[in-house]
SEFIZA-3560 file (N, C-alpha, C; in Angstrom, 3 decimals):
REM SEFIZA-3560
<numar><xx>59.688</xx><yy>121.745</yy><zz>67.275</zz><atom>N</atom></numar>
<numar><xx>60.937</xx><yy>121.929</yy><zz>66.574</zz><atom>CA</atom></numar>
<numar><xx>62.038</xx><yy>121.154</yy><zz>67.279</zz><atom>C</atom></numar>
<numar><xx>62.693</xx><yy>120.630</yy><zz>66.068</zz><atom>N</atom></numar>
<numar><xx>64.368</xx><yy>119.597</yy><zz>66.932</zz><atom>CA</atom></numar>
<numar><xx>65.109</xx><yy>121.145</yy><zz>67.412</zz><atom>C</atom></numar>
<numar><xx>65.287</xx><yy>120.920</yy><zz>68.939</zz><atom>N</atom></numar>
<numar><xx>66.708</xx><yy>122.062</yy><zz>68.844</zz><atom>CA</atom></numar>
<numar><xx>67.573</xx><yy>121.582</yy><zz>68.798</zz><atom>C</atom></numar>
<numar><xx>68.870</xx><yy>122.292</yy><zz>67.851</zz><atom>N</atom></numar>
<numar><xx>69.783</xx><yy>121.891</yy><zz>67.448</zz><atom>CA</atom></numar>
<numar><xx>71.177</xx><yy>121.697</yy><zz>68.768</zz><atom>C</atom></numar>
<numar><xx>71.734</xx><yy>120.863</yy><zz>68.180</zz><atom>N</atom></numar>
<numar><xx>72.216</xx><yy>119.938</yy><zz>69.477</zz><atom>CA</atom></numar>
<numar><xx>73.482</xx><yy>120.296</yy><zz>70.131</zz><atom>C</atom></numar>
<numar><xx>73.921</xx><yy>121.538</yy><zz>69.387</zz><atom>N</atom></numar>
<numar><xx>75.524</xx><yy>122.037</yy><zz>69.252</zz><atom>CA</atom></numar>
<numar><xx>75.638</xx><yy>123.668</yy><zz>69.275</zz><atom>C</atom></numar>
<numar><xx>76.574</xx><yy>124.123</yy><zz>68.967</zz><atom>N</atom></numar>
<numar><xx>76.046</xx><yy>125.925</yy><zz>68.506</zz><atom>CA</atom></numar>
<numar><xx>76.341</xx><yy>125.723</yy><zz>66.475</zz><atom>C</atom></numar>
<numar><xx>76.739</xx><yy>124.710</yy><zz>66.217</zz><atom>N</atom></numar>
<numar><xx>76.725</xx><yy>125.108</yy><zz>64.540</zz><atom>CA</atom></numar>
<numar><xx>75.418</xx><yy>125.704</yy><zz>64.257</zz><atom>C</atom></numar>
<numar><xx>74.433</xx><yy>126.358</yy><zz>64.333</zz><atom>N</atom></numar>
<numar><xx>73.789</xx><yy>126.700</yy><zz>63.614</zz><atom>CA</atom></numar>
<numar><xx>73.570</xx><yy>127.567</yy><zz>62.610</zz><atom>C</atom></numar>
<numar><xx>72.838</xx><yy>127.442</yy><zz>61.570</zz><atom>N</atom></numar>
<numar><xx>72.691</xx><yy>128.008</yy><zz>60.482</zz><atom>CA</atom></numar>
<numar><xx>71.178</xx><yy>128.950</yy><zz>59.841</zz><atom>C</atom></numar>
<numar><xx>70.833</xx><yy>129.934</yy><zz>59.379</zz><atom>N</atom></numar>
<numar><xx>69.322</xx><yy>129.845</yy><zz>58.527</zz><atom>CA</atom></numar>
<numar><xx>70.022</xx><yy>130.249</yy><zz>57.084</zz><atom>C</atom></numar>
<numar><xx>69.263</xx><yy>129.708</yy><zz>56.265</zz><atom>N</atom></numar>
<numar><xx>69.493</xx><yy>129.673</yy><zz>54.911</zz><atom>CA</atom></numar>
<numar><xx>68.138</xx><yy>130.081</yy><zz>54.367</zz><atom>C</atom></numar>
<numar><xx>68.217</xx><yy>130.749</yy><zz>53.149</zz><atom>N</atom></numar>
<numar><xx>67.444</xx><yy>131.243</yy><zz>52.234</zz><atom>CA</atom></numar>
<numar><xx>66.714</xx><yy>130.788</yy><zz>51.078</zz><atom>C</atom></numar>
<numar><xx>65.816</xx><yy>129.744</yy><zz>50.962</zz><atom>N</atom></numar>
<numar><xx>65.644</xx><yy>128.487</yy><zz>49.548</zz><atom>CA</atom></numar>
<numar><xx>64.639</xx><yy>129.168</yy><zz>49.281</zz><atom>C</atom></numar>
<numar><xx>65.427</xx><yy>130.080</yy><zz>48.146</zz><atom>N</atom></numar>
<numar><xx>64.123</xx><yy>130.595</yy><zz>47.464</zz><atom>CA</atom></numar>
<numar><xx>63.376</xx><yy>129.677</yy><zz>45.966</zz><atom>C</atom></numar>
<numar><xx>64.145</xx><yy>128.526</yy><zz>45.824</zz><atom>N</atom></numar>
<numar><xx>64.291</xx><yy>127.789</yy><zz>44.918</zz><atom>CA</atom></numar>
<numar><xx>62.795</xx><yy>126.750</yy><zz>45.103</zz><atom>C</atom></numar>
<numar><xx>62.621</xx><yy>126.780</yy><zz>46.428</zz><atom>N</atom></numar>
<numar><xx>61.372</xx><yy>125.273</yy><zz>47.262</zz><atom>CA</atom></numar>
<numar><xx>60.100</xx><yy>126.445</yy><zz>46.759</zz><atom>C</atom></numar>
<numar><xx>59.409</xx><yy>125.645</yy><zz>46.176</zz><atom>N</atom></numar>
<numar><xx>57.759</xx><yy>125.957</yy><zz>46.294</zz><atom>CA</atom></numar>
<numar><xx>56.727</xx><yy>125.659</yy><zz>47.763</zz><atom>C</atom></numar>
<numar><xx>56.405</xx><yy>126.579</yy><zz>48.348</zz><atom>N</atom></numar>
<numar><xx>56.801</xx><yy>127.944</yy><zz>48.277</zz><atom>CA</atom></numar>
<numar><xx>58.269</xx><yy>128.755</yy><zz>48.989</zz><atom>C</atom></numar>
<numar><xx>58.916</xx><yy>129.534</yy><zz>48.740</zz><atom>N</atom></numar>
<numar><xx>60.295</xx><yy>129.943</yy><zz>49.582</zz><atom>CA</atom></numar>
<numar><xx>60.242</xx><yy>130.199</yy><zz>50.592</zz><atom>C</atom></numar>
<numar><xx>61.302</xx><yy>129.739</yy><zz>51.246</zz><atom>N</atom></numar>
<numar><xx>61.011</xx><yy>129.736</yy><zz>52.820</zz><atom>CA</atom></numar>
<numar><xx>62.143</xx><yy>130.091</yy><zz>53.154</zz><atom>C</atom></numar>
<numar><xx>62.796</xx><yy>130.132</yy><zz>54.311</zz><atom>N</atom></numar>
<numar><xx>63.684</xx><yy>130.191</yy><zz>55.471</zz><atom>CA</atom></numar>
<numar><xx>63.802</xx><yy>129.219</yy><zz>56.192</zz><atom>C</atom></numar>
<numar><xx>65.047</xx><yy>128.439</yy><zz>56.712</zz><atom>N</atom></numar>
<numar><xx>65.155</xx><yy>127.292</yy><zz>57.006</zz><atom>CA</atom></numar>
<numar><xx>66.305</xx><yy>127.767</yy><zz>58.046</zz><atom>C</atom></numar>
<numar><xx>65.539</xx><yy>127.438</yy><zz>59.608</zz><atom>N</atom></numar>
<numar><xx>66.700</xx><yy>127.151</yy><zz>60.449</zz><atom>CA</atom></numar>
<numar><xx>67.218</xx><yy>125.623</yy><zz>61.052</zz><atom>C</atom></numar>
<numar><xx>68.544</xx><yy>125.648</yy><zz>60.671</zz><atom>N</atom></numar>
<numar><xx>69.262</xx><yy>124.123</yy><zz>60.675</zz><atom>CA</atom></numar>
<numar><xx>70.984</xx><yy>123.972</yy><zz>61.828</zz><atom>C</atom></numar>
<numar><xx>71.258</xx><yy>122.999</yy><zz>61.072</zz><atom>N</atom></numar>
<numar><xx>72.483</xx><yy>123.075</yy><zz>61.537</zz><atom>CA</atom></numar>
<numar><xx>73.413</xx><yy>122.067</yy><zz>60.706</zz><atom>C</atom></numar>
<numar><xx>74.885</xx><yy>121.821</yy><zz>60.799</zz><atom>N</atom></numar>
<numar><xx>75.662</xx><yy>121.207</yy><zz>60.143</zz><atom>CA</atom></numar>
<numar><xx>75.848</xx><yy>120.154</yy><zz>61.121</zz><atom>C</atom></numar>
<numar><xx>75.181</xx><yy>118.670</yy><zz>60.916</zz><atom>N</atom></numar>
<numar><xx>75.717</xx><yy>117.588</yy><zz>61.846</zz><atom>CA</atom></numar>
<numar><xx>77.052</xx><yy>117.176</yy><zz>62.094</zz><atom>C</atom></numar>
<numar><xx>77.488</xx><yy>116.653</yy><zz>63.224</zz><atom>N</atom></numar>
<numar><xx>79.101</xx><yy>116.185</yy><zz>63.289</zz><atom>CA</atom></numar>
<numar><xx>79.373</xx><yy>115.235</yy><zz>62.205</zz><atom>C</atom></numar>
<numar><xx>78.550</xx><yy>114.515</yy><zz>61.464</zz><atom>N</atom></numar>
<numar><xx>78.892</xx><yy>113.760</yy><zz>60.176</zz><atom>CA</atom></numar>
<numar><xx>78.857</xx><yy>114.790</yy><zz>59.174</zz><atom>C</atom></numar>
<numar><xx>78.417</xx><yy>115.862</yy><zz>58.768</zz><atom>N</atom></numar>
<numar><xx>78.837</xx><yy>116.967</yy><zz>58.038</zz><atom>CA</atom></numar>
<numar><xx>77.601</xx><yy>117.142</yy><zz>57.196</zz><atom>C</atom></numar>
<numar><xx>76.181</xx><yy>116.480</yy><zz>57.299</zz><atom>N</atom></numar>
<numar><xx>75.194</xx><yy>116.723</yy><zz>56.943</zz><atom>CA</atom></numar>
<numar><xx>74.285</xx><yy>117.762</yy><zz>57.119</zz><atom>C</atom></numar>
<numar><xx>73.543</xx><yy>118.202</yy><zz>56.651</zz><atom>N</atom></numar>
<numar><xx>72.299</xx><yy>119.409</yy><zz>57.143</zz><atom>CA</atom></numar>
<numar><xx>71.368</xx><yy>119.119</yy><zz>57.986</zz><atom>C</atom></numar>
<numar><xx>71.126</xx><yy>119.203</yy><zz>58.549</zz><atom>N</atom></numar>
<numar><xx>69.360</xx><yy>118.488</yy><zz>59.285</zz><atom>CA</atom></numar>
<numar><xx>68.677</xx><yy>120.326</yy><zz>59.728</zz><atom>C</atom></numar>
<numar><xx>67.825</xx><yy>120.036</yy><zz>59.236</zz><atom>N</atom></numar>
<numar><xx>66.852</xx><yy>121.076</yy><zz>59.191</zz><atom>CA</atom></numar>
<numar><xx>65.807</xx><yy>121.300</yy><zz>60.500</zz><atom>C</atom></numar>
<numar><xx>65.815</xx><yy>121.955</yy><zz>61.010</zz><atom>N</atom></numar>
<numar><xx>64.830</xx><yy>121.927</yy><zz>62.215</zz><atom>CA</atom></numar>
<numar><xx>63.932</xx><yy>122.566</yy><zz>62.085</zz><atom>C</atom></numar>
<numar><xx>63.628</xx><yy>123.868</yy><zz>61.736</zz><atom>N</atom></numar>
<numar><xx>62.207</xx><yy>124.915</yy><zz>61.461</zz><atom>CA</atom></numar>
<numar><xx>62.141</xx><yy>125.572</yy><zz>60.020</zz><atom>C</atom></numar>
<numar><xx>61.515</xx><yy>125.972</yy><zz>59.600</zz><atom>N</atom></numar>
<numar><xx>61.528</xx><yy>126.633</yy><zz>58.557</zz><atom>CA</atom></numar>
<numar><xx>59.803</xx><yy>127.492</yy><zz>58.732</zz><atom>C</atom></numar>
<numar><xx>60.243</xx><yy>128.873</yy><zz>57.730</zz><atom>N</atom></numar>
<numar><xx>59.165</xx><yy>129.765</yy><zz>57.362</zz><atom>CA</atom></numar>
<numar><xx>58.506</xx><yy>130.057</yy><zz>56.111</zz><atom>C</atom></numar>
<numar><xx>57.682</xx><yy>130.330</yy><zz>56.214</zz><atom>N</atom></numar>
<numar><xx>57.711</xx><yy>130.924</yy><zz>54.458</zz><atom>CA</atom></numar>
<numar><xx>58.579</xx><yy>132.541</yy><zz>54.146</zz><atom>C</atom></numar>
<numar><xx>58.749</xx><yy>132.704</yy><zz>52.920</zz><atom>N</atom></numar>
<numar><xx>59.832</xx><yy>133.916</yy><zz>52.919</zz><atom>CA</atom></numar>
<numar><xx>58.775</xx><yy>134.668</yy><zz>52.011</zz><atom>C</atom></numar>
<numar><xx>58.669</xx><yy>136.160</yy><zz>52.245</zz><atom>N</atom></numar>
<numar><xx>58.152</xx><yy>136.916</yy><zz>51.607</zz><atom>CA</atom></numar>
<numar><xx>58.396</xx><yy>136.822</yy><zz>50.054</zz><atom>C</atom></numar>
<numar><xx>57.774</xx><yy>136.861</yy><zz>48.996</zz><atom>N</atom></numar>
<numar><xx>58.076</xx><yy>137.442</yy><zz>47.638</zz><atom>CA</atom></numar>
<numar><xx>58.573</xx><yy>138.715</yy><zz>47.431</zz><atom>C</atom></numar>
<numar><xx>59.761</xx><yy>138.518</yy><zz>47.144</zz><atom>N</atom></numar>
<numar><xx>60.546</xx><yy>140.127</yy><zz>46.943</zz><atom>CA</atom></numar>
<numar><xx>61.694</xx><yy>139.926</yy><zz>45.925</zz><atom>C</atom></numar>
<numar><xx>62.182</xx><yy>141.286</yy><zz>45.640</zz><atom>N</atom></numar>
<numar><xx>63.507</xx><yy>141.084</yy><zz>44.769</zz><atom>CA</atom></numar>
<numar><xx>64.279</xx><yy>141.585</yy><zz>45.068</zz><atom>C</atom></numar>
<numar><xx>63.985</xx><yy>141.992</yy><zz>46.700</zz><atom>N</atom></numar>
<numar><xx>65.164</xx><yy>142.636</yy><zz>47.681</zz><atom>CA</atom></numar>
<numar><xx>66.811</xx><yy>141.620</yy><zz>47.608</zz><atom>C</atom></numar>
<numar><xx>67.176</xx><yy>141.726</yy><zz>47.900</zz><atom>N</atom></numar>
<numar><xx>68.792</xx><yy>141.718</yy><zz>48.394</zz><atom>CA</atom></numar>
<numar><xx>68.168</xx><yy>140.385</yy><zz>49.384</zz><atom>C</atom></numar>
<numar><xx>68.659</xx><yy>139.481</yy><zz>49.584</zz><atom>N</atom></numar>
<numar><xx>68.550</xx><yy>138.433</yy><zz>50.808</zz><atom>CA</atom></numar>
<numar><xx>68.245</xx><yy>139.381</yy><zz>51.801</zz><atom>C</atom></numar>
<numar><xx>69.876</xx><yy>140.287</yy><zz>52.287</zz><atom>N</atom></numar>
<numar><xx>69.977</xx><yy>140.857</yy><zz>53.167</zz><atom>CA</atom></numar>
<numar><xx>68.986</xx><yy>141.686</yy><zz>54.073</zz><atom>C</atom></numar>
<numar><xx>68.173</xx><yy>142.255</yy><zz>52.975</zz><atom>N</atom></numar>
<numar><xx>66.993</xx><yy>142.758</yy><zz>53.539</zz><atom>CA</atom></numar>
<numar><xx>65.778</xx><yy>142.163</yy><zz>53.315</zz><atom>C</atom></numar>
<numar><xx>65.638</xx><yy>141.119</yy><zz>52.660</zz><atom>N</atom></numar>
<numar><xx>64.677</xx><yy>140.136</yy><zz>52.711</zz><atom>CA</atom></numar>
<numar><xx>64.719</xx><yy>139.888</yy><zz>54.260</zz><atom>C</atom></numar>
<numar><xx>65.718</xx><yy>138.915</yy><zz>54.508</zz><atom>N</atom></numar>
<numar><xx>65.545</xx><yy>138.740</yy><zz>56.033</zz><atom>CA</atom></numar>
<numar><xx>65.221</xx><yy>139.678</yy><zz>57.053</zz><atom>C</atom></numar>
<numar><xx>65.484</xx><yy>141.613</yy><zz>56.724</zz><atom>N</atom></numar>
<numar><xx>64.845</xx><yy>142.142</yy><zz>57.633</zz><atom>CA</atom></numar>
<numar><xx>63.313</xx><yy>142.437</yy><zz>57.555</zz><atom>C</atom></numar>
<numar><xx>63.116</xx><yy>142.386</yy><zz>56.332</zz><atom>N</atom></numar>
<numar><xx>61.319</xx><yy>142.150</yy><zz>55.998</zz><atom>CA</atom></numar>
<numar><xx>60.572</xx><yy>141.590</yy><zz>57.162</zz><atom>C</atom></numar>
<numar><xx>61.366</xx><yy>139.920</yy><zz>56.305</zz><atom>N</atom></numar>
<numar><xx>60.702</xx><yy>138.841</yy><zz>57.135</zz><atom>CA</atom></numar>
<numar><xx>60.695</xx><yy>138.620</yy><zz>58.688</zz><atom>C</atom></numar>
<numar><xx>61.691</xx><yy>139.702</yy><zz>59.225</zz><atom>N</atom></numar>
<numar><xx>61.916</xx><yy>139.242</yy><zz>60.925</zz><atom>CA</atom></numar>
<numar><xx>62.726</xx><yy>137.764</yy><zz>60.841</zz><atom>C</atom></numar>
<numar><xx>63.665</xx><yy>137.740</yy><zz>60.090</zz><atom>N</atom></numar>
<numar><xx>64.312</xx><yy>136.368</yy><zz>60.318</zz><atom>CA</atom></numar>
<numar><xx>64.711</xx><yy>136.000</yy><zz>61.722</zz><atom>C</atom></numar>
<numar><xx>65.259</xx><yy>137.447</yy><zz>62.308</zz><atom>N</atom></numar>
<numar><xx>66.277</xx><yy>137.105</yy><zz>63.787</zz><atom>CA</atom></numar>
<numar><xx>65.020</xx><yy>136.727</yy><zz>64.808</zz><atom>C</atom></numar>
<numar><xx>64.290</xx><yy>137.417</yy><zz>64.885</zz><atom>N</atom></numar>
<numar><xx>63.227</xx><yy>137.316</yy><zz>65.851</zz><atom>CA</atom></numar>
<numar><xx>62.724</xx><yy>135.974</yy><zz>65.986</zz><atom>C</atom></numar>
<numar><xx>62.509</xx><yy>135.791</yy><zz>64.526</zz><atom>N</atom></numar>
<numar><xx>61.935</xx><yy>134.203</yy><zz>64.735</zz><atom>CA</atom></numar>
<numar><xx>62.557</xx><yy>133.082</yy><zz>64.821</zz><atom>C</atom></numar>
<numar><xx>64.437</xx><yy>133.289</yy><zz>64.297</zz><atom>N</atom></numar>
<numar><xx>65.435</xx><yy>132.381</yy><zz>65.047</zz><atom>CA</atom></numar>
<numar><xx>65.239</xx><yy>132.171</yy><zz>66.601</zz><atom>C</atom></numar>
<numar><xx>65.181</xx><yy>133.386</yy><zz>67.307</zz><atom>N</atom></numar>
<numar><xx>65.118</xx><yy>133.421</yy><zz>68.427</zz><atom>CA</atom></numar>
<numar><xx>64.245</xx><yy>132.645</yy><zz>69.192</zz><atom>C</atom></numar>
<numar><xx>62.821</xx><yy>133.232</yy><zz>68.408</zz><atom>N</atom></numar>
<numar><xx>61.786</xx><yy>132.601</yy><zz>69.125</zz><atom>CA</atom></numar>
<numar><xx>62.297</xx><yy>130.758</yy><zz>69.319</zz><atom>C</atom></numar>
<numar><xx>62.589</xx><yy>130.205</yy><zz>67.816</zz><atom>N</atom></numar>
<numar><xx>62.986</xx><yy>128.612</yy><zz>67.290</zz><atom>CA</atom></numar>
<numar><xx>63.980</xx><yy>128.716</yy><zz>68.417</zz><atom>C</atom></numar>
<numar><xx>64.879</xx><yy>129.222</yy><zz>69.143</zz><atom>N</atom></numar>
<numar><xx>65.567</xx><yy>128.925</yy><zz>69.710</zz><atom>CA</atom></numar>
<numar><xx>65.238</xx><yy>128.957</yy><zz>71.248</zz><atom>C</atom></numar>
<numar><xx>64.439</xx><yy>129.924</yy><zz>71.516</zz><atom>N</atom></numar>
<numar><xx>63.952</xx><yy>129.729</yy><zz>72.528</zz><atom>CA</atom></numar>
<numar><xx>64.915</xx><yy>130.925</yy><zz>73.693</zz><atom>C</atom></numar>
<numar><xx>65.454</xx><yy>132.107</yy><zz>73.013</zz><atom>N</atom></numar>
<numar><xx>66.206</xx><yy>132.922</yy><zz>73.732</zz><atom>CA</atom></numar>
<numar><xx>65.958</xx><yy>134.331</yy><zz>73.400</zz><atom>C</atom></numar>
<numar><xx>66.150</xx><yy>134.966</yy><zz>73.979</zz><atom>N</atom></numar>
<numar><xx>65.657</xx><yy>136.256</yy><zz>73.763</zz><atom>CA</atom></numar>
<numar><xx>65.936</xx><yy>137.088</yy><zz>72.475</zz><atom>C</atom></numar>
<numar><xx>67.470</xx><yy>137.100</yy><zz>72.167</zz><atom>N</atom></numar>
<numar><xx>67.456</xx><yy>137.425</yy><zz>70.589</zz><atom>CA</atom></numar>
<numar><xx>69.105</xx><yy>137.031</yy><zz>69.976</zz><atom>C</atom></numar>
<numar><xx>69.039</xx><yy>136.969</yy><zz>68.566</zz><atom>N</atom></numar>
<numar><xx>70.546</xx><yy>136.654</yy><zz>68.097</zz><atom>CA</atom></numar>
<numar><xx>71.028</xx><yy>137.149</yy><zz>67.473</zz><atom>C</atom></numar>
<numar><xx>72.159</xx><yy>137.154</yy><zz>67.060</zz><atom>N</atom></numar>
<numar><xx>72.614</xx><yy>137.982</yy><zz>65.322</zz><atom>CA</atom></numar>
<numar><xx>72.888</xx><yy>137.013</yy><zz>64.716</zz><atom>C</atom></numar>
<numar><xx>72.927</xx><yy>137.624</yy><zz>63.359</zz><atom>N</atom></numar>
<numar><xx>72.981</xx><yy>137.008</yy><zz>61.867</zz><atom>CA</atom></numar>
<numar><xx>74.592</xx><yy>137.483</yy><zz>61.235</zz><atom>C</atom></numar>
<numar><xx>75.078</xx><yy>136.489</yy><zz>61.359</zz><atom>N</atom></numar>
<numar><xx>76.609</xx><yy>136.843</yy><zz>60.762</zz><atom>CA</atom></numar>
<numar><xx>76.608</xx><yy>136.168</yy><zz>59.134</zz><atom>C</atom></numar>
<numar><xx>76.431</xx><yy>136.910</yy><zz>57.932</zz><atom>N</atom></numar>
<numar><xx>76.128</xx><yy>136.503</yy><zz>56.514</zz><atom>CA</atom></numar>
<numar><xx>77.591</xx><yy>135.783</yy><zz>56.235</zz><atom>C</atom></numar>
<numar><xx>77.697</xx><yy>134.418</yy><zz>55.689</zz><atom>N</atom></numar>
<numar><xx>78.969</xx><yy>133.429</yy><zz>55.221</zz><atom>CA</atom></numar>
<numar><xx>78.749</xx><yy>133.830</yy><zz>53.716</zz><atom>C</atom></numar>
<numar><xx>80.235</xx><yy>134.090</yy><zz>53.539</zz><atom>N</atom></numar>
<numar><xx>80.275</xx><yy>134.312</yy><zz>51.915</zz><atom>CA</atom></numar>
<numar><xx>80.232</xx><yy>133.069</yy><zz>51.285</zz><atom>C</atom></numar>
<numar><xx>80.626</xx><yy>133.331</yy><zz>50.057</zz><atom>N</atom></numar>
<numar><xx>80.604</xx><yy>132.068</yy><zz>48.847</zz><atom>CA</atom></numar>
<numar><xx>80.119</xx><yy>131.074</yy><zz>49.516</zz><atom>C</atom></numar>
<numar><xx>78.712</xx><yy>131.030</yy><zz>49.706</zz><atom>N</atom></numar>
<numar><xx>77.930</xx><yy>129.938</yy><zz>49.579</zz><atom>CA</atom></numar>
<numar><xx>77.251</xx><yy>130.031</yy><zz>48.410</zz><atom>C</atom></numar>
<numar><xx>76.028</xx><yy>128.821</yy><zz>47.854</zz><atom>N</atom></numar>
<numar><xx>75.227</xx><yy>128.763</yy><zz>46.571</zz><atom>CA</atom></numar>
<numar><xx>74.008</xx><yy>129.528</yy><zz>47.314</zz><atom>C</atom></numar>
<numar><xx>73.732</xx><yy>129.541</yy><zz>48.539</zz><atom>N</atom></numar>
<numar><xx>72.246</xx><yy>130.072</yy><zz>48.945</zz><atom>CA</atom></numar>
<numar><xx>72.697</xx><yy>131.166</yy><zz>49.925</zz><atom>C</atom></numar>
<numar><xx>71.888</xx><yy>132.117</yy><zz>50.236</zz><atom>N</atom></numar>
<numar><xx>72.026</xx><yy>132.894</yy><zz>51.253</zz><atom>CA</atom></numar>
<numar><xx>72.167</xx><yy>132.259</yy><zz>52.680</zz><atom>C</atom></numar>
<numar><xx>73.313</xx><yy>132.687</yy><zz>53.179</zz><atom>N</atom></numar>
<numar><xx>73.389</xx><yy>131.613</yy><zz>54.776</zz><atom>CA</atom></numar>
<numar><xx>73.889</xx><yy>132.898</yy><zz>55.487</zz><atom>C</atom></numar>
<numar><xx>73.331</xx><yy>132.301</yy><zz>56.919</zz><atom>N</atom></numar>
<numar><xx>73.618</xx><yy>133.065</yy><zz>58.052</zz><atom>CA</atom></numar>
<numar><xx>74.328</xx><yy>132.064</yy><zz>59.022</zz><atom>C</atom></numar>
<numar><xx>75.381</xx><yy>132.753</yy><zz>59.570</zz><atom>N</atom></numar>
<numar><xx>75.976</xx><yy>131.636</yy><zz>61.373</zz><atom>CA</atom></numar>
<numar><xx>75.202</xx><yy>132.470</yy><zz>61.975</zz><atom>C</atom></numar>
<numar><xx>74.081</xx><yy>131.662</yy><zz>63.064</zz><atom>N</atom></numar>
<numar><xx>73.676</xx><yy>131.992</yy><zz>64.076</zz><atom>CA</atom></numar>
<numar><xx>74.027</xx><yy>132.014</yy><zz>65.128</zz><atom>C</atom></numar>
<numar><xx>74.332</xx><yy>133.544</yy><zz>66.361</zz><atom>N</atom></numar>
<numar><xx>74.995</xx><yy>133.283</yy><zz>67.437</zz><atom>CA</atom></numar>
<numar><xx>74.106</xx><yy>134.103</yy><zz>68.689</zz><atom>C</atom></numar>
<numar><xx>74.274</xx><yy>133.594</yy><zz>69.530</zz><atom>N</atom></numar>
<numar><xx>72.883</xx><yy>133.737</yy><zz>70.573</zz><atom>CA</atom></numar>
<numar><xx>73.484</xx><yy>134.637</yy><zz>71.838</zz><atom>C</atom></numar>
//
Protein backbone atom coordinates (compact mmCIF):
# COMPACT_ATOMS: atom_id res chain seq x y z
CA UNK A 1 0.00 0.00 0.00
CA UNK A 2 1.17 3.88 -0.98
CA UNK A 3 1.09 5.55 2.55
CA UNK A 4 -0.34 8.60 2.23
CA UNK A 5 2.12 11.39 2.31
CA UNK A 6 0.36 14.12 4.52
CA UNK A 7 -2.47 13.73 7.31
CA UNK A 8 -5.36 14.63 4.54
CA UNK A 9 -6.65 11.42 4.70
CA UNK A 10 -9.82 10.09 3.75
CA UNK A 11 -12.04 6.41 3.44
CA UNK A 12 -14.94 6.66 1.28
CA UNK A 13 -17.76 4.34 0.61
CA UNK A 14 -18.23 3.27 -3.47
CA UNK A 15 -20.93 1.32 -3.28
CA UNK A 16 -21.49 2.17 -6.93
CA UNK A 17 -17.81 -0.10 -8.19
CA UNK A 18 -18.54 -3.77 -8.92
CA UNK A 19 -17.89 -5.19 -6.40
CA UNK A 20 -18.35 -2.27 -3.36
CA UNK A 21 -15.66 -1.57 -1.55
CA UNK A 22 -14.06 0.89 0.85
CA UNK A 23 -11.36 2.97 -0.30
CA UNK A 24 -8.64 4.46 1.85
CA UNK A 25 -7.09 7.66 0.07
CA UNK A 26 -6.19 11.02 0.37
CA UNK A 27 -6.69 14.57 -1.28
CA UNK A 28 -3.29 15.45 -3.20
CA UNK A 29 -1.74 19.05 -2.82
CA UNK A 30 -2.94 19.45 -6.57
CA UNK A 31 -6.47 18.67 -5.23
CA UNK A 32 -6.79 15.20 -6.77
CA UNK A 33 -7.76 11.76 -5.09
CA UNK A 34 -5.13 9.09 -5.20
CA UNK A 35 -6.33 6.05 -3.69
CA UNK A 36 -4.06 3.84 -1.70
CA UNK A 37 -6.02 0.60 -0.26
CA UNK A 38 -9.28 -0.42 -0.67
CA UNK A 39 -11.71 -3.43 0.68
CA UNK A 40 -14.57 -5.08 -0.33
CA UNK A 41 -17.75 -3.70 1.61
CA UNK A 42 -20.29 -6.02 2.93
CA UNK A 43 -23.84 -6.16 1.08
CA UNK A 44 -26.20 -4.38 3.33
CA UNK A 45 -28.88 -1.69 3.45
CA UNK A 46 -27.55 -0.48 6.68
CA UNK A 47 -26.89 3.25 7.07
CA UNK A 48 -23.06 3.75 5.77
CA UNK A 49 -22.63 4.54 9.33
CA UNK A 50 -23.01 1.19 10.46
CA UNK A 51 -21.96 -0.44 7.43
CA UNK A 52 -18.56 0.69 8.38
CA UNK A 53 -19.04 -0.81 11.86
CA UNK A 54 -19.96 -4.22 10.24
CA UNK A 55 -17.11 -4.06 8.11
CA UNK A 56 -14.36 -3.02 10.83
CA UNK A 57 -13.56 -0.01 8.66
CA UNK A 58 -11.35 1.68 11.61
CA UNK A 59 -9.40 -1.36 12.34
CA UNK A 60 -8.44 -1.88 8.96
CA UNK A 61 -7.60 1.95 8.38
CA UNK A 62 -5.35 1.35 11.07
CA UNK A 63 -3.91 -1.70 10.14
CA UNK A 64 -3.36 0.42 6.15
CA UNK A 65 -1.86 2.82 8.29
CA UNK A 66 0.21 1.03 10.21
CA UNK A 67 -0.84 2.46 13.90
CA UNK A 68 -2.59 1.14 16.47
CA UNK A 69 -6.07 2.66 15.96
CA UNK A 70 -8.08 5.88 14.55
CA UNK A 71 -11.35 7.62 14.45
CA UNK A 72 -13.70 8.25 11.79
CA UNK A 73 -14.96 11.83 11.75
CA UNK A 74 -18.21 11.49 8.98
CA UNK A 75 -17.92 14.99 6.35
CA UNK A 76 -21.29 16.10 5.45
CA UNK A 77 -22.62 16.98 1.98
CA UNK A 78 -20.51 14.87 0.16
CA UNK A 79 -22.00 12.56 -3.03
CA UNK A 80 -20.41 9.32 -1.23
CA UNK A 81 -20.05 8.42 2.29
CA UNK A 82 -16.60 10.00 3.54
CA UNK A 83 -14.74 9.84 6.60
CA UNK A 84 -11.50 12.42 7.81
CA UNK A 85 -9.19 10.06 9.17
CA UNK A 86 -7.29 11.00 12.37
CA UNK A 87 -4.71 8.80 14.09
Amino acid sequence: MQKPPHNNVLVQLEPDKDPPRWVLGYVAFDGEWRECASMPMTPSDDEPVRRAELDGVAPWVARMLGVHEVRLSRVVDTQRATWWVTT
